[in-house]
C-alpha atoms as one frame of an Amber mdcrd trajectory, in Angstrom:
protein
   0.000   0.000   0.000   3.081   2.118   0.998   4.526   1.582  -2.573   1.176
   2.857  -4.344   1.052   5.729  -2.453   4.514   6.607  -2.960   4.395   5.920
  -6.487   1.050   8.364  -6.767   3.094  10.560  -5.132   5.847  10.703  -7.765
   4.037  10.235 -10.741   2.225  13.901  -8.992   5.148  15.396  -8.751   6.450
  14.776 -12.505   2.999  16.234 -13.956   2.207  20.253 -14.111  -0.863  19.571
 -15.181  -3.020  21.842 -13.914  -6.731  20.733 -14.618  -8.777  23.030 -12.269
 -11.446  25.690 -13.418  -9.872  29.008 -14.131 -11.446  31.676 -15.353  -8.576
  34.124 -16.198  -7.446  31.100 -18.948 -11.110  30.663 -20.193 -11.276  31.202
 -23.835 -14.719  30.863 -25.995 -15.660  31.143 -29.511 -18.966  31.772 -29.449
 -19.163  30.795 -33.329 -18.745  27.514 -32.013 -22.072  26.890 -30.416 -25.792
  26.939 -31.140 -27.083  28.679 -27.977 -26.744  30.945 -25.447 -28.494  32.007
 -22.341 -27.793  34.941 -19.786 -27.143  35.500 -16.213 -26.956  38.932 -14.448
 -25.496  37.732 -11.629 -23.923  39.205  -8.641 -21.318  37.356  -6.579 -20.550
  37.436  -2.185 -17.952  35.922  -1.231 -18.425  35.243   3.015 -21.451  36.748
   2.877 -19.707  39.946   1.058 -20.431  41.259  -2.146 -17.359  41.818  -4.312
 -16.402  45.075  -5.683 -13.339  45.277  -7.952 -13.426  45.684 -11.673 -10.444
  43.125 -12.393 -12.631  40.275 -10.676 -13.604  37.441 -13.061 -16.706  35.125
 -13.476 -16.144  32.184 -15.576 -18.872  29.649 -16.316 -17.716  25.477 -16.771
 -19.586  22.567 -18.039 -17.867  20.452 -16.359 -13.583  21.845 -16.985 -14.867
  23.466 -20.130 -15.272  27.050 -20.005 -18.285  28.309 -21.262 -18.302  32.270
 -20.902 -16.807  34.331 -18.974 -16.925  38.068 -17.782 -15.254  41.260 -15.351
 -17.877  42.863 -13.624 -19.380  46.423 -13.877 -20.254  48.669 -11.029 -23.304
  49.241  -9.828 -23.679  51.190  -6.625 -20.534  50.439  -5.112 -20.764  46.691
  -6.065 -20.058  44.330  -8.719 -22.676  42.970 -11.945 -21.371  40.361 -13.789
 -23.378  40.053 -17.441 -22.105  36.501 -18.433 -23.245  34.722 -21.598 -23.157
  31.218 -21.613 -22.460  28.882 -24.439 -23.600  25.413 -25.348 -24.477  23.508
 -28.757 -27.751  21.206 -26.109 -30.139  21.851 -23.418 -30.193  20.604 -19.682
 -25.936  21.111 -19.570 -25.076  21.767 -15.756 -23.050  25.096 -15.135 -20.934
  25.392 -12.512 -19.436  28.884 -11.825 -15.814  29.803 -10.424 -14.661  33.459
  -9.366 -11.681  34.925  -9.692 -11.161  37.048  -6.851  -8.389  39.877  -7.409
  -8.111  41.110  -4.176  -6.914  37.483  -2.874  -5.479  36.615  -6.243  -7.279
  33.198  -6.076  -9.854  31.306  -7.728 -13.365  29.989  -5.522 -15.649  27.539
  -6.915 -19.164  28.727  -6.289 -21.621  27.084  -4.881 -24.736  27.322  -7.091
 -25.229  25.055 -10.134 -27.900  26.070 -13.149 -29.336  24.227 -16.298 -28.622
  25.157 -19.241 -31.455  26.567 -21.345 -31.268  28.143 -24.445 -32.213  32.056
 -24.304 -32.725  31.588 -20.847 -32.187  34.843 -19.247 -31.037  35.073 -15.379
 -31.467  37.698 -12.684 -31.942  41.330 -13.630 -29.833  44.803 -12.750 -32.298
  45.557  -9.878 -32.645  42.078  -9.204 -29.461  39.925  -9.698 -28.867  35.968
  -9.963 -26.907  35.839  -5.973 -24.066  33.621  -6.465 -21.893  32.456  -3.205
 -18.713  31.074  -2.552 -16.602  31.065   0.728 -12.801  32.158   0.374 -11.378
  29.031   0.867  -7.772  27.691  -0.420  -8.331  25.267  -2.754  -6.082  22.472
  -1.823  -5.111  22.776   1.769  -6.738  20.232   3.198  -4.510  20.641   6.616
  -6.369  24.599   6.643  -3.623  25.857   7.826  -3.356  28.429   4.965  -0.423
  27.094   2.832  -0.112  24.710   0.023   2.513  21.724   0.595   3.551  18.213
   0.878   1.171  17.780   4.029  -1.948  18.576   1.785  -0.960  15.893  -1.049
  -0.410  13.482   2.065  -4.042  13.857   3.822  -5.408  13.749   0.389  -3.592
  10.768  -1.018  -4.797   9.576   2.980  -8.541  10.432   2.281  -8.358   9.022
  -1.553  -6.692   5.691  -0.571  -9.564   5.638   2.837  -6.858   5.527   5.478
  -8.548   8.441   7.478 -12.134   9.709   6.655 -12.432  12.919   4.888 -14.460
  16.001   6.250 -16.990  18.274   4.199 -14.409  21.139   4.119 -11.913  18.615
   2.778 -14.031  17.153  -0.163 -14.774  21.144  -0.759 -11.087  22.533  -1.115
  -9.456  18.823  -2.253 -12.101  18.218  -5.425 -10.077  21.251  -6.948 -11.786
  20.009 -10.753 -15.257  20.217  -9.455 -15.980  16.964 -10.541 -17.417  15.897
  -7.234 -14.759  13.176  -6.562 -11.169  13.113  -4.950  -8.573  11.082  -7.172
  -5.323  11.523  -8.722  -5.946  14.375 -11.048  -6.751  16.208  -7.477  -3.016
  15.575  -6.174  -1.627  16.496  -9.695  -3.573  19.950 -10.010  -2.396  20.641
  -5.912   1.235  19.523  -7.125   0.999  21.841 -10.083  -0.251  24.625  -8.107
   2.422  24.129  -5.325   5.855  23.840  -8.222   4.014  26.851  -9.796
């Protein structure tokens, strides 16, 4: 069991993969799809709505990125206008925010469906989305990134200890609802990077 784990380990640490969502590398064509809908969203992070014009919102299906958007102001706070993209109905969208005050990226917490022309909140009346500034990956919470995170993950994945909720949150850093080895790779990348 030692030897798997080990090997995991090093295979990790010879991949910079990184796999997670990120909005500041989301690129679309919308050319390339059939559809679009609309969200006029707005976007608290702890309970705090976010206010900086260099913030992004990025919508995924899944690690594809789908649209993405800065925010204007409104009052003193952000409005994100995102378009989404998608070439079929019933799609789930996740959403991840790029917060430039903390330089880091938060997976939010709301999912929608995908419907074409769908249109989402309003200016007076905004789509709330919510996250919680959390570092993705440190699954010690002690605020760093490092070898003791890929341990108690490669731990939890291999069901030597039992995970917590806050560890399935910051360790399933692909949103695919799952801890496995593309989890340590993207932590390994982040931590070399």
């Amino acid at each position: 069991m030692m030897k798997y784990l080990y090997y995991m380990i090093l295979v990790s640490l010879s991949i910079i993969v990184v796999f997670a969502q990120d909005p500041g590398d989301c690129q679309v064509e919308p050319s390339a799809y059939e559809y679009s809908m609309n969200i006029i969203a707005s976007v608290s992070i702890d309970d705090s709505l976010t206010n900086n014009a260099n913030n992004l919102l990025g919508a995924f299906v899944d690690s594809e990125c789908r649209g993405v958007i800065n925010p204007l102001n409104f009052n003193g706070f952000d409005i994100y206008f995102l378009v989404i993209y998608s070439n079929t109905s019933n799609e789930t969208i996740s959403f991840t925010f790029y917060d430039a005050d903390e330089n880091i990226n938060i997976t939010l917490a709301e999912q929608v469906t995908f419907l074409p022309n769908l249109i989402l909140g309003s200016v007076i009346d905004p789509f709330p989305l919510y996250g919680i500034n959390q570092l993705m990956g440190d699954l010690n919470h002690d605020g760093d990134l490092d070898i003791l995170d890929i341990i108690q993950l490669v731990a939890i994945i291999l069901g030597q200890v039992s995970g917590t909720e806050y560890q399935y949150s910051v360790g399933d850093t692909n949103g695919d609802l799952a801890l496995d080895v593309i989890d340590i790779v993207t932590i390994v990348g982040w931590i070399m990077s």
